[in-house]
MIDREN-921065 format. One record per atom (N, C-alpha, C, CB): atom name; x, y, z. Coordinates in pm, whole numbers, m for minus. Glycine has a CB too. Example, Ala and Ser with C-alpha at 12.3 -4.5 7.8 and 13.67 -1.06 7.14 Angstrom:
BEGIN
  atomo      px      py      pz
      N    1319    m569     780
     CA    1230    m450     780
      C    1320    m330     780
     CB    1131    m447     905
      N    1285    m225     708
     CA    1367    m106     714
      C    1290       3     787
     CB    1408     m60     572
# end
This chain:
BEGIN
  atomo      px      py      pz
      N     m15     936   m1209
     CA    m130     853   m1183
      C    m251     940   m1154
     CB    m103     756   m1067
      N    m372     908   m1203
     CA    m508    1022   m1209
      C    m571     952   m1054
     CB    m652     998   m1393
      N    m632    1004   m1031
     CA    m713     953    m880
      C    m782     879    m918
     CB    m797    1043    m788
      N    m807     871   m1003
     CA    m969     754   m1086
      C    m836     594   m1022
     CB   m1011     778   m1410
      N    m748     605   m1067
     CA    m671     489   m1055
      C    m638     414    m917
     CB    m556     525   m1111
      N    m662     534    m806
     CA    m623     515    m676
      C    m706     401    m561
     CB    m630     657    m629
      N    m714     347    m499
     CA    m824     268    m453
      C    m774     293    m293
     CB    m833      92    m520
      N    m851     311    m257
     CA    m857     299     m53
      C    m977     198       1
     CB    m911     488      38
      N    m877     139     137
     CA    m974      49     209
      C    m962      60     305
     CB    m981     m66     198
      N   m1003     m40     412
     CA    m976     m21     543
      C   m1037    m225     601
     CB   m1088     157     611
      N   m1025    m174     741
     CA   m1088    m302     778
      C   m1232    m278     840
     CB    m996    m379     882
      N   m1302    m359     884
     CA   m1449    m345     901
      C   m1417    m216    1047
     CB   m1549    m535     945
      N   m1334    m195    1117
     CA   m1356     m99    1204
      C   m1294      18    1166
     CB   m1321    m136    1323
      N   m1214      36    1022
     CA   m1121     149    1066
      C   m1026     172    1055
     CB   m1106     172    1147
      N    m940     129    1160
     CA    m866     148    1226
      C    m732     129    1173
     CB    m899      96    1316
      N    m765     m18    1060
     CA    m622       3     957
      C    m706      46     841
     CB    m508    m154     915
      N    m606     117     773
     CA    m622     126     592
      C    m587     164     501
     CB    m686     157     543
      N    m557     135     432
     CA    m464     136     293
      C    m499     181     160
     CB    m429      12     260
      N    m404     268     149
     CA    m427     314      11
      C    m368     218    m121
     CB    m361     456       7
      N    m394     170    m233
     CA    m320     132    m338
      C    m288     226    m424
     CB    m371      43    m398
      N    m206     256    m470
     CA    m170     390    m615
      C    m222     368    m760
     CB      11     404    m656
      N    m239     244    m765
     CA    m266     221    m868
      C    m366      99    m895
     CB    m158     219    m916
      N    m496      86    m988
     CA    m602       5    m966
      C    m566    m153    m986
     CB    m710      51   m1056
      N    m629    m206    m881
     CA    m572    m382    m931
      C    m670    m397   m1054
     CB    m608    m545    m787
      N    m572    m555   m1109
     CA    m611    m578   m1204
      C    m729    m700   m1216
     CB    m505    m587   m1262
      N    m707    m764   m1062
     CA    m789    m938   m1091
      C    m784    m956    m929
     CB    m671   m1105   m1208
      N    m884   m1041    m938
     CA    m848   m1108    m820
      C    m877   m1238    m835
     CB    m906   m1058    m707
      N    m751   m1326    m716
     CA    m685   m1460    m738
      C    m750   m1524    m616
     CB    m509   m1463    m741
      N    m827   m1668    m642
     CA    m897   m1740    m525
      C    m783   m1837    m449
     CB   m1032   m1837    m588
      N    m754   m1821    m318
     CA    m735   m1929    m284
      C    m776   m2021    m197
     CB    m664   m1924    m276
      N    m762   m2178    m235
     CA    m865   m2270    m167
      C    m793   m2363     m68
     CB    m947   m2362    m277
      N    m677   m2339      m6
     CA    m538   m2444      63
      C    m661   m2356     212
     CB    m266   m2381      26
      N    m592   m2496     270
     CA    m612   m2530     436
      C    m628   m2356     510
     CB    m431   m2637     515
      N    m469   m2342     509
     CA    m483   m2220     593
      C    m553   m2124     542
     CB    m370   m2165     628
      N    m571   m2072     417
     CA    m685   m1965     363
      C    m838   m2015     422
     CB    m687   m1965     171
      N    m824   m2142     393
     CA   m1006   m2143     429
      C   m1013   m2141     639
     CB   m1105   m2366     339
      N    m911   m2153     650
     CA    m951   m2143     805
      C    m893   m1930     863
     CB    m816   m2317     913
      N    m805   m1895     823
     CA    m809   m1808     826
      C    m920   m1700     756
     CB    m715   m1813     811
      N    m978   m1694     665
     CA   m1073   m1628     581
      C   m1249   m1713     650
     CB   m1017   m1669     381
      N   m1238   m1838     688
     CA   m1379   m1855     743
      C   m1402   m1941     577
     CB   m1490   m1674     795
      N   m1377   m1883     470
     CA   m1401   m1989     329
      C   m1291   m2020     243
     CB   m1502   m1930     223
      N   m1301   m1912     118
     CA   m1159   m1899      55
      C   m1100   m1771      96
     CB   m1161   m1905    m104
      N    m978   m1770      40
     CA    m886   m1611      65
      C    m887   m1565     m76
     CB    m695   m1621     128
      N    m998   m1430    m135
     CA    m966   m1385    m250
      C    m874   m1297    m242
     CB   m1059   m1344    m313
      N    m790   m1267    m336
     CA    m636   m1118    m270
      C    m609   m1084    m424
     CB    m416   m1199    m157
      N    m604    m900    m415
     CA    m575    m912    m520
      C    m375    m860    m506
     CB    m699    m822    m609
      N    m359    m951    m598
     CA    m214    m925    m602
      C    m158    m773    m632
     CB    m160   m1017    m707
      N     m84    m685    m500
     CA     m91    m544    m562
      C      87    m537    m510
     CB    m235    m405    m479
      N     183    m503    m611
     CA     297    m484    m607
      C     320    m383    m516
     CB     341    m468    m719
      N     421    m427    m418
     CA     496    m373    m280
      C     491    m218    m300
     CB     671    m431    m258
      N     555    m160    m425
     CA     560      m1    m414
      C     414      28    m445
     CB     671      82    m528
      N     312     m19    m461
     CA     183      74    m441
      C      73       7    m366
     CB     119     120    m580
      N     113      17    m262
     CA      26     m13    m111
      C     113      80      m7
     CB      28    m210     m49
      N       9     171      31
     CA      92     219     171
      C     m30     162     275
     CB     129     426     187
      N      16     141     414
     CA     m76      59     525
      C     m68     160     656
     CB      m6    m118     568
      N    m153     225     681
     CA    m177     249     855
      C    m242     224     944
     CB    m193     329     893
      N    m208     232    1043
     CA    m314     139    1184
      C    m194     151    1228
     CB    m406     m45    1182
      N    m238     126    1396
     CA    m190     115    1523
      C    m251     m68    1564
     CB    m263     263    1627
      N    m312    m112    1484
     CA    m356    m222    1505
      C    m355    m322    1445
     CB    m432    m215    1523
      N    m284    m308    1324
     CA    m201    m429    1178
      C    m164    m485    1333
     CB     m16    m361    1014
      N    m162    m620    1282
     CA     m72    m710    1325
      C     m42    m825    1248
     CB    m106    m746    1435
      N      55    m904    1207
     CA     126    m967    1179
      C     150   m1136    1185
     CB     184    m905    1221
      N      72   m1204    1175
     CA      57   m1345    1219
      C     204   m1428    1125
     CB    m128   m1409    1167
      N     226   m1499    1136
     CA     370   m1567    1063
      C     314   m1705    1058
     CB     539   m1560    1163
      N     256   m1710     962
     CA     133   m1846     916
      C     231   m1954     903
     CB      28   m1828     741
      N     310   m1924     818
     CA     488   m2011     819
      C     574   m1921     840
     CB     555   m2087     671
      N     689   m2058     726
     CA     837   m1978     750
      C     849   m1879     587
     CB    1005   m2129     773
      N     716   m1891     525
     CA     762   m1822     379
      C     624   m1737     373
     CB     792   m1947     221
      N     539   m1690     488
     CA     414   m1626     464
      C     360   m1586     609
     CB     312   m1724     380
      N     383   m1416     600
     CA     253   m1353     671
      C     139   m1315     629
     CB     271   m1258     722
      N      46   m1271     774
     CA     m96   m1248     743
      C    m128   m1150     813
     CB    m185   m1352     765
      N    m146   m1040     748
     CA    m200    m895     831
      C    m302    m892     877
     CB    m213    m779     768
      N    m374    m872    1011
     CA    m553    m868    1056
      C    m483    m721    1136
     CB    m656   m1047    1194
      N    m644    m693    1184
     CA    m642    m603    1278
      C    m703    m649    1415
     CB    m706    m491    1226
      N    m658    m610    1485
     CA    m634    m663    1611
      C    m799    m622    1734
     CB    m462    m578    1662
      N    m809    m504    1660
     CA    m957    m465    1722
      C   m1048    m510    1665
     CB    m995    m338    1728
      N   m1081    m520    1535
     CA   m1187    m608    1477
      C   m1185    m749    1420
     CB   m1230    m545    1385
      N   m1076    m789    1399
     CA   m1042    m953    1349
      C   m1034    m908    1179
     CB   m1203   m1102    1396
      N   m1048    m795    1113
     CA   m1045    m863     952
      C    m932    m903     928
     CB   m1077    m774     830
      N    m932    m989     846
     CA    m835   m1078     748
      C    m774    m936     628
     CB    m955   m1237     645
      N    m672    m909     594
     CA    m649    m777     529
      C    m521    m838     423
     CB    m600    m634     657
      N    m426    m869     472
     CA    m326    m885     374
      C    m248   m1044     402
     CB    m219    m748     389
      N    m195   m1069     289
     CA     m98   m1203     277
      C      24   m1161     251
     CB    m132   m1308     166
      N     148   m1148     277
     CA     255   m1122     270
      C     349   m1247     255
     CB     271   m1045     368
      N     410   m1290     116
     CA     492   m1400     131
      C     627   m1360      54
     CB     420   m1533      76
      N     726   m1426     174
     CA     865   m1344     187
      C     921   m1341      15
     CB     996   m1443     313
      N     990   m1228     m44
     CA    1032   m1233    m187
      C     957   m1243    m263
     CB    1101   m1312    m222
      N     843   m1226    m220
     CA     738   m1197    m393
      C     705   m1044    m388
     CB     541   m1300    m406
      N     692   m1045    m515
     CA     652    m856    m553
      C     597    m812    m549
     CB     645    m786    m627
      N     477    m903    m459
     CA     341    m845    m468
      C     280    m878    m308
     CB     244    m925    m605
      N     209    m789    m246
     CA      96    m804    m124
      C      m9    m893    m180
     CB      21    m654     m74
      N     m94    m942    m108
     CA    m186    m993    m154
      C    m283    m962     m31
     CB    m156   m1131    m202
      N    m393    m853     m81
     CA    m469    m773     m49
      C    m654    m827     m52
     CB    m422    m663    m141
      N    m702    m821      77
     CA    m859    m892      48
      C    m927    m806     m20
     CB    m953    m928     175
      N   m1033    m810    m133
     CA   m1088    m727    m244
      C   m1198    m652    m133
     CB   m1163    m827    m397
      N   m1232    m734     m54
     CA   m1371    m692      15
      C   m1335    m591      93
     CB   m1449    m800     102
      N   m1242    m541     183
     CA   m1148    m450     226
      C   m1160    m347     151
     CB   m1021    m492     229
      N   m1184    m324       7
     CA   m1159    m200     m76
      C   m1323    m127     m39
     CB   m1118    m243    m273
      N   m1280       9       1
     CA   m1386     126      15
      C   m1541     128     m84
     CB   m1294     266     m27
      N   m1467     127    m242
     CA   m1576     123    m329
      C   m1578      m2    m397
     CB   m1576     231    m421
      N   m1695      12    m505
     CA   m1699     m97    m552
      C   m1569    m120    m685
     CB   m1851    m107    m591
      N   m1538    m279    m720
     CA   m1391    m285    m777
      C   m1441    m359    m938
     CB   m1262    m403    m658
      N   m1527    m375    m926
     CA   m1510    m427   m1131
      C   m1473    m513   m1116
     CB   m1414    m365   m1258
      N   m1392    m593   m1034
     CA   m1315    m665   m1074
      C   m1378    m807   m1092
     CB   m1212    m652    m997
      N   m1322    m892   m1113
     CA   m1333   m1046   m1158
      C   m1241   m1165   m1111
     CB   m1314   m1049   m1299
      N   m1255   m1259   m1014
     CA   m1223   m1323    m994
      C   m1128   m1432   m1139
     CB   m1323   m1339    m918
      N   m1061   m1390   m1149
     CA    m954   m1504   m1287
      C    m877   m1628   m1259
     CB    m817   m1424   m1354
      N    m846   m1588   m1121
     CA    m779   m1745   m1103
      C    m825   m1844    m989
     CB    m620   m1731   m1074
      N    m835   m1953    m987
     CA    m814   m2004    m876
      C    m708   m2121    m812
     CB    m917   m2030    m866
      N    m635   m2103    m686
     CA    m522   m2196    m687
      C    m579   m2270    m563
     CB    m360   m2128    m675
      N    m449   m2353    m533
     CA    m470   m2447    m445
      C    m564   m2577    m448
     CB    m501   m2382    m357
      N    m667   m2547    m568
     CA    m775   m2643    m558
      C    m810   m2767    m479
     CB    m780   m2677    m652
      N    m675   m2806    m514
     CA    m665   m2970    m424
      C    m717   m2996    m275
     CB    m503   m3012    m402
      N    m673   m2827    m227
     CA    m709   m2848     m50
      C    m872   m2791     m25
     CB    m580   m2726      69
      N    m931   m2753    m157
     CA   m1088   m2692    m162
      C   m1185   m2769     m45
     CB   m1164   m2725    m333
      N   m1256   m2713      13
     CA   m1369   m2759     108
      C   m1429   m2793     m20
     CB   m1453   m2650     225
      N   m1531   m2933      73
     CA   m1602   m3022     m27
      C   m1724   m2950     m86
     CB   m1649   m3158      40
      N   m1782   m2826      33
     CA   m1869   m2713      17
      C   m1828   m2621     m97
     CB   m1875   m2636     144
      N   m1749   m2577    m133
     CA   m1701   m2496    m254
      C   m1730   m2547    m396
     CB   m1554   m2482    m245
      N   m1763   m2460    m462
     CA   m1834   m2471    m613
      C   m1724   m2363    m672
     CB   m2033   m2415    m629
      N   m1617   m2433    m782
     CA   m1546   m2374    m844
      C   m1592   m2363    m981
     CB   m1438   m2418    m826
      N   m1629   m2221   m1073
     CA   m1650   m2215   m1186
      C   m1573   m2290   m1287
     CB   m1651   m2108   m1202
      N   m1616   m2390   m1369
     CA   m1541   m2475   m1444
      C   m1464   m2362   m1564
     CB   m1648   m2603   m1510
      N   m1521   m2205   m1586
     CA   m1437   m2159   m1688
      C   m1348   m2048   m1683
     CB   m1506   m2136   m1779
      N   m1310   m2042   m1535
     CA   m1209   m1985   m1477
      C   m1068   m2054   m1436
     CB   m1266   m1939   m1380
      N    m975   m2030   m1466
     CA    m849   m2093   m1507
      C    m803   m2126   m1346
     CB    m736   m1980   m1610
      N    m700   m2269   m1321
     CA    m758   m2342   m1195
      C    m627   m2357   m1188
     CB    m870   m2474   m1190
      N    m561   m2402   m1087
     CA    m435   m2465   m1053
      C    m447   m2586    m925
     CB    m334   m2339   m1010
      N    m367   m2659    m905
     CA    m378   m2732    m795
      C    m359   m2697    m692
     CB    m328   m2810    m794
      N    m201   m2643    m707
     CA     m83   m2606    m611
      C    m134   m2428    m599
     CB     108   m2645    m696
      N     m28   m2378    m551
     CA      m4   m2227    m524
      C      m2   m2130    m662
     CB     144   m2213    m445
      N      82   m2206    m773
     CA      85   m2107    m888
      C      15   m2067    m944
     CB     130   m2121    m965
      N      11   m1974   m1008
     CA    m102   m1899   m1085
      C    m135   m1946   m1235
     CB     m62   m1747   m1093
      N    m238   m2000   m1264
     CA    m236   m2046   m1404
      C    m227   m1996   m1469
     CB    m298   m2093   m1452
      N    m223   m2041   m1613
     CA    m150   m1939   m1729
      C    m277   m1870   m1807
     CB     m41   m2037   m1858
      N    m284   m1793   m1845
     CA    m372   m1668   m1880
      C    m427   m1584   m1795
     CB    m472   m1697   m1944
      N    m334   m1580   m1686
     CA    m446   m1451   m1559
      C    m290   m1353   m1618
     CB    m477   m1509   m1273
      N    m396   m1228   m1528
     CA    m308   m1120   m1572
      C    m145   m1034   m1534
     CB    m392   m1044   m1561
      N    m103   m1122   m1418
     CA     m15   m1115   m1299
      C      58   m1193   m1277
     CB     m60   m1109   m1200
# end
């Protein structure tokens, strides 16, 4: 893997931060209850598979949102940092968290159904109701 590929972040103080090994590809909106109250709006994350995220801090902590999903913050500054849901292959990582700037593009959006009435979803970005990811994103 070349370093061009590598991405590092952190949280607004520091104190945690994470390297990815390899560059994400998209990032996925979500609009359900607990994202918009945890995130303050939506939760954008980009989906980054378990073997390329390493995480340090003394101050990750761990919220257990349910029985099938954690939520990483840091404990000294409050950011919102990761989604962790049990048996999937992937972290789900906040884009804004990343050090530099990411190219990237918002491609999906899920949950729709639970959207604040305030939210303006692009009609030509591929949508779901529920949790799944619609068909043509890249992940």
């Amino acid at each position: 893997m070349s370093a061009s590929c590598r991405r590092v972040g952190s949280c607004a103080c520091g104190a945690v931060r994470f390297t990815l090994s390899d560059a994400p590809v998209d990032v996925i909106a979500c609009h359900c209850e607990t994202c918009r109250r945890w995130s303050g709006y939506l939760w954008g994350a980009l989906r980054v598979p378990r073997h390329d995220i390493s995480i340090t801090g003394d101050t990750l902590r761990w919220w257990h949102a349910s029985a099938a999903a954690s939520r990483g913050f840091c404990t000294d500054c409050g950011s919102s940092l990761f989604f962790d849901k049990q048996e999937a292959s992937y972290i789900g990582v906040a884009p804004g968290a990343l050090d530099d700037s990411t190219g990237l593009m918002t491609t999906a959006h899920i949950c729709i159904a639970e959207a604040g009435d305030y939210e303006a979803i692009a009609a030509d970005v591929p949508q779901a109701a529920g949790p799944d990811t619609p068909r043509g994103n890249k992940r």
